[in-house]
Every structure is written in structure tokens, then in C-alpha cells.
C-alpha positions in Angstrom: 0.0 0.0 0.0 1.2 3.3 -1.1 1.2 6.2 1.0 -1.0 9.0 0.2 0.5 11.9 -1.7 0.8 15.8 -0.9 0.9 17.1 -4.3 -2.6 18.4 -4.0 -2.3 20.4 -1.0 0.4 22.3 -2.9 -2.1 22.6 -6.0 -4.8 24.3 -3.5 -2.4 26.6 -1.9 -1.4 27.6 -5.2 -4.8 28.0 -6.0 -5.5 29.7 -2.8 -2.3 32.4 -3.4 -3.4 33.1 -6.9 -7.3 33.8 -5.7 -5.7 36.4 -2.9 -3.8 38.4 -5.2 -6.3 38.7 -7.7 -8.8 40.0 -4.8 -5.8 42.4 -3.7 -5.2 43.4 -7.4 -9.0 44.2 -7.5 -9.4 46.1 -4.3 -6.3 48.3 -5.5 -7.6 49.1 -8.6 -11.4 49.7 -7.7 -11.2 51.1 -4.5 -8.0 53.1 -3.8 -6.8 54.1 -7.5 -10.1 56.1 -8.0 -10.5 57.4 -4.5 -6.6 58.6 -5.2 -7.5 60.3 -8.1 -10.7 61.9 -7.5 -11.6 65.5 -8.1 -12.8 67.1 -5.4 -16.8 68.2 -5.5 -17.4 71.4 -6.4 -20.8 73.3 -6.6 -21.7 73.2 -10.4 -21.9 77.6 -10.3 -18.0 77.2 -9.6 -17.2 75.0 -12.3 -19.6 77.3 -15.0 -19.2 80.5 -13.8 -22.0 83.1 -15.4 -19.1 85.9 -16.0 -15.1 85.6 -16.9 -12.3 88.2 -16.3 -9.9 89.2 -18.9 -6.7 90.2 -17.7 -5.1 92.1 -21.1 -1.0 92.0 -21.0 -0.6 95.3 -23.1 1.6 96.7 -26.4 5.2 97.5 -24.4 5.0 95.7 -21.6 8.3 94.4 -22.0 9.6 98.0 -21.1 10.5 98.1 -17.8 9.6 102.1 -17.6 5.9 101.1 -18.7 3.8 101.4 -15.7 1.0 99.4 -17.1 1.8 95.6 -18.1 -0.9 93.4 -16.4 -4.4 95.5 -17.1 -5.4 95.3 -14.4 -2.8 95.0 -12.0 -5.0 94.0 -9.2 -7.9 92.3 -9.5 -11.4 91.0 -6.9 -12.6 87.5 -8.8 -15.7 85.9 -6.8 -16.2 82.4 -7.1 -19.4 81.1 -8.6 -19.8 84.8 -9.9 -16.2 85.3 -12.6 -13.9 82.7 -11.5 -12.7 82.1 -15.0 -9.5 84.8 -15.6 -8.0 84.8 -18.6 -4.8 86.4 -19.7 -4.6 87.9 -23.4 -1.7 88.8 -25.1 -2.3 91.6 -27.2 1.4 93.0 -26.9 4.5 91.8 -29.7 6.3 89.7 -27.4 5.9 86.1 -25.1 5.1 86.6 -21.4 3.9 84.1 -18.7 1.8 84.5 -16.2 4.0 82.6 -13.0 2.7 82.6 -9.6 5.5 84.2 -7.2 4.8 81.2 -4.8 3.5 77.9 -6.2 -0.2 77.4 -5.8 -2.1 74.4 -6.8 -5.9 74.7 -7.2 -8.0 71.1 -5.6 -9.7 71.6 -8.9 -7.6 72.6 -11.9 -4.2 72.0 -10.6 -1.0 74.1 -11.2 -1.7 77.9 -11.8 1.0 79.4 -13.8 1.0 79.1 -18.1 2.5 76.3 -19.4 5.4 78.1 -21.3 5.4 81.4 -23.0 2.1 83.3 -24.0 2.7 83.9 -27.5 1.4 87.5 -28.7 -2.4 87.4 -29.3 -2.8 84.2 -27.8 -3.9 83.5 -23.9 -4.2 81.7 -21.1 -6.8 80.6 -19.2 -7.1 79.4 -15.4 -10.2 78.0 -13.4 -10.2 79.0 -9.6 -11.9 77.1 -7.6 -10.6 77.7 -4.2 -10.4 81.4 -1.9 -6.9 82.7 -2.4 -4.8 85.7 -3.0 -2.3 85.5 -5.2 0.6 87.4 -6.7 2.4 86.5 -9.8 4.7 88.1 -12.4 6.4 87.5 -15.6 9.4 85.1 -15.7 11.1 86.7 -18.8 10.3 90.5 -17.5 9.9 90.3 -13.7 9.0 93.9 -12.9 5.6 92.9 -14.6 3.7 92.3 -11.2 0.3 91.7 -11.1 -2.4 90.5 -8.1 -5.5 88.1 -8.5 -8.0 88.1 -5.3 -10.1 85.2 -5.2 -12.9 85.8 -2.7 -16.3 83.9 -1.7 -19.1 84.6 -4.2 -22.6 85.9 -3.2 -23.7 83.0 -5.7 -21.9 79.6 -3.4 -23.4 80.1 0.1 
């Protein structure tokens, strides 16, 4: 009489290995990935703001004795009201628009244009989030210019 054989209790542990990972795998990728990556909610007036603001980088603003670059320099945004500021180029030369500290938005990430601004394009930047913030030019650094992002009347 032969004695009995463990082979099979290696095939079910196998078995039994392969079945956990695959549950791991599938936790990981249902569960934690999208709860990783997920937007935050924001009230639907924030995201489609009735109004915009056009921030207009004028002709010369290259020259560091113009007093007007960023017009206008200072700027009141309210959310849910004219949260969506775009920058237009209207002068003959690339600018950025470069936050003076780094700011990241829960919504629509970095601020700051992606490169230069080439002249008569722009950039545009949803705020979704109360903050003030300075920011300036990278290539001409004495253009200064202030965006104010307050609570709107329209998200209480």
C-alpha cells in the first residue's frame, strides 16, 4: 500500500495564493486608485461660472519704464460669480503669467501658463478655491500683477 501523496495540497495553496492576489489586485484598482485620483466636489456655479475676467497683458509691456503691463494689475474675482481669468496677449512679445509662490488649485491644478504666452494668444485658469495671489512674468519680472479670489454671493 502506497502512502497518500501531498501534491494536491500544494495545487490548493497555489490555487488559494493566486485567488488572494487577484482579490488584492482588484481592491487596488477599484477602491484606492479612483478614491486617489478623484476631483474634489465642487458646486456646479463654480465650475460654470456666469461671467469671466480678462486680464489684457498690453503693447510695451516688455519696457521696464511702462507702468501698465498686467491691465489690471489688481484684480477682486468671486467664485461662482467670474472665477474664470483669462490672460490675453495683445502685446508683440511672449510673457507668462508665473505665480510668485506655487499654488495648486483642488480643482484645476497648477496655476501658472504652461510656457510662454505667445502674442495674441492666452491663457486661461479655473479658480476654484479662496486665495490671493501674486504672480509676475518670468522673462520681465518687474511685470507684477495680483488676482483676489474671494467667496461669491452665488456659493453660500
Amino acid at each position: 500500500m502506497s502512502l497518500p501523496s501531498s501534491s494536491h495540497a500544494y495545487g490548493i495553496g497555489l490555487i488559494a495564493v493566486i485567488i488572494g492576489a487577484a482579490i488584492g489586485v482588484s481592491y487596488y484598482q477599484l477602491y484606492f486608485i479612483p478614491e486617489l485620483n478623484a476631483k474634489p466636489i465642487i458646486p456646479e456655479k463654480v465650475l460654470n461660472p456666469g461671467q469671466q475676467v480678462t486680464i489684457t497683458i498690453v503693447p510695451g509691456a516688455e519696457n521696464q519704464a511702462q507702468e501698465q503691463n498686467y491691465v489690471p494689475k489688481t484684480k477682486d474675482v468671486q467664485l461662482g460669480i467670474d472665477n474664470l481669468v483669462i490672460w490675453k496677449n495683445t502685446s508683440d512679445v511672449a510673457h507668462t503669467v508665473t505665480p510668485d509662490k506655487p499654488f495648486k488649485d483642488l480643482y484645476s491644478g497648477d496655476f501658472g501658463s504652461p510656457g510662454v504666452i505667445k502674442p495674441g494668444n492666452t491663457y486661461q485658469f479655473l479658480f476654484t478655491q479662496e486665495i490671493k495671489l501674486d504672480y509676475h512674468c518670468e522673462p520681465h519680472p518687474w511685470m507684477k500683477g495680483t488676482i483676489n479670489i474671494v467667496h461669491g454671493a452665488l456659493t453660500s
